[in-house]
C-alpha positions as CSV (number, residue, x, y, z in Angstrom):
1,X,20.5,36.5,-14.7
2,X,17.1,35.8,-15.5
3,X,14.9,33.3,-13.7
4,X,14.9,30.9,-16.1
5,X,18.7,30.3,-16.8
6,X,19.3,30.1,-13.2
7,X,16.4,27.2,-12.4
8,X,19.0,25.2,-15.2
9,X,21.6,24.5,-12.8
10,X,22.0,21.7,-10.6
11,X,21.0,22.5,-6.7
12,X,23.2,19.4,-6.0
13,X,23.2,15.4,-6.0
14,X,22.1,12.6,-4.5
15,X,23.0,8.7,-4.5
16,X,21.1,6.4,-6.6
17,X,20.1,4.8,-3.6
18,X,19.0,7.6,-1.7
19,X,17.2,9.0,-5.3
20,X,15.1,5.7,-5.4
21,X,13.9,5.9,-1.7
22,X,12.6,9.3,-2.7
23,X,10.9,8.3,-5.9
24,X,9.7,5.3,-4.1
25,X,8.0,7.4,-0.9
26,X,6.6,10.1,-3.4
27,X,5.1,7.4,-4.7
28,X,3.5,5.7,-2.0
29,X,2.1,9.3,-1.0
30,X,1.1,10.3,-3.9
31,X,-2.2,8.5,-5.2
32,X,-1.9,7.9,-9.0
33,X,2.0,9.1,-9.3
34,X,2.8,5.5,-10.0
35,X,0.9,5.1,-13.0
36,X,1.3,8.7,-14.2
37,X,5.4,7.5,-13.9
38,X,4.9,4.5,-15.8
39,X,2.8,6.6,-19.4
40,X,5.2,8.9,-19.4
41,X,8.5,7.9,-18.4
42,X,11.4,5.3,-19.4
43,X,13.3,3.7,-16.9
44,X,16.8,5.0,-16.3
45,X,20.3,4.2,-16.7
46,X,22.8,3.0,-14.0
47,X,24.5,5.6,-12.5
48,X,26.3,6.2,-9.1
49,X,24.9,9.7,-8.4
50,X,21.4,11.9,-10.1
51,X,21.5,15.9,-10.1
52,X,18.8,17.3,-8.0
53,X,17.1,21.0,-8.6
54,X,15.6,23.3,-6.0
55,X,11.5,23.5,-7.0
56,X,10.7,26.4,-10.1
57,X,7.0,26.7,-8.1
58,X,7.0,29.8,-6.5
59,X,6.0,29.2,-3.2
60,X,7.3,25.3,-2.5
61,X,10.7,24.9,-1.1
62,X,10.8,20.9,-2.4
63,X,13.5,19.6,-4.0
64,X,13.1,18.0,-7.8
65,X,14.4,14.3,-8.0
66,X,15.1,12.1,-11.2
67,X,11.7,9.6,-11.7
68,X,12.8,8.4,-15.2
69,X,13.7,9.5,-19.4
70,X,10.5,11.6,-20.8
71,X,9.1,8.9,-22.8
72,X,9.6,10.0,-26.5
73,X,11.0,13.9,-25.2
74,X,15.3,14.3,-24.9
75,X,14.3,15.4,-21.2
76,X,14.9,13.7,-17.8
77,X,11.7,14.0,-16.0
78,X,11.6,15.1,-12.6
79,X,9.2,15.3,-9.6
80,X,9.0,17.8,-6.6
81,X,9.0,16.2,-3.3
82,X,7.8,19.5,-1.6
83,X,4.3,20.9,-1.6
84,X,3.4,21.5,-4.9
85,X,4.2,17.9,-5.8
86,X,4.4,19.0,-9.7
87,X,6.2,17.0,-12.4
88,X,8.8,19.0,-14.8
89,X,11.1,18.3,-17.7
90,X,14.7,18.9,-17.1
């Protein structure tokens, strides 16, 4: 399996609860995620549970975790909470 089909799949799942406390302490870390969030994102739908991805970077061990729709893209856009701190489409 190549590298790219197996960075597809799901790592696993987290509550929309515990989802937003990520988003919302990335961030507060993070100077200028806020406003990078709000050019290029929508805001989401309600849902119980968001997928989560282990980090495509090699090198960072974070975790990727739903910020919000790609604005104009079919894509969920997602944010690394580890050290590379890098935005993806998913």
């Amino acid at each position: 399996m190549t590298s790219n089909v197996g960075q597809n799949y799901p790592y696993s799942s987290e509550t929309e609860a515990d989802r937003a406390a990520r988003i919302g302490s990335l961030v507060g870390a993070q100077a200028g995620l806020a406003d990078k969030l709000a050019a290029e994102t929508t805001p989401l739908d309600e849902r119980e549970r968001w997928w989560t991805w282990k980090c495509p970077t090699a090198g960072c061990a974070g975790i990727l975790h739903v910020a919000g729709y790609a604005r104009d893209l079919h894509a969920v856009y997602v944010i690394c909470d580890g050290t590379c701190a890098k935005s993806f489409l998913r």
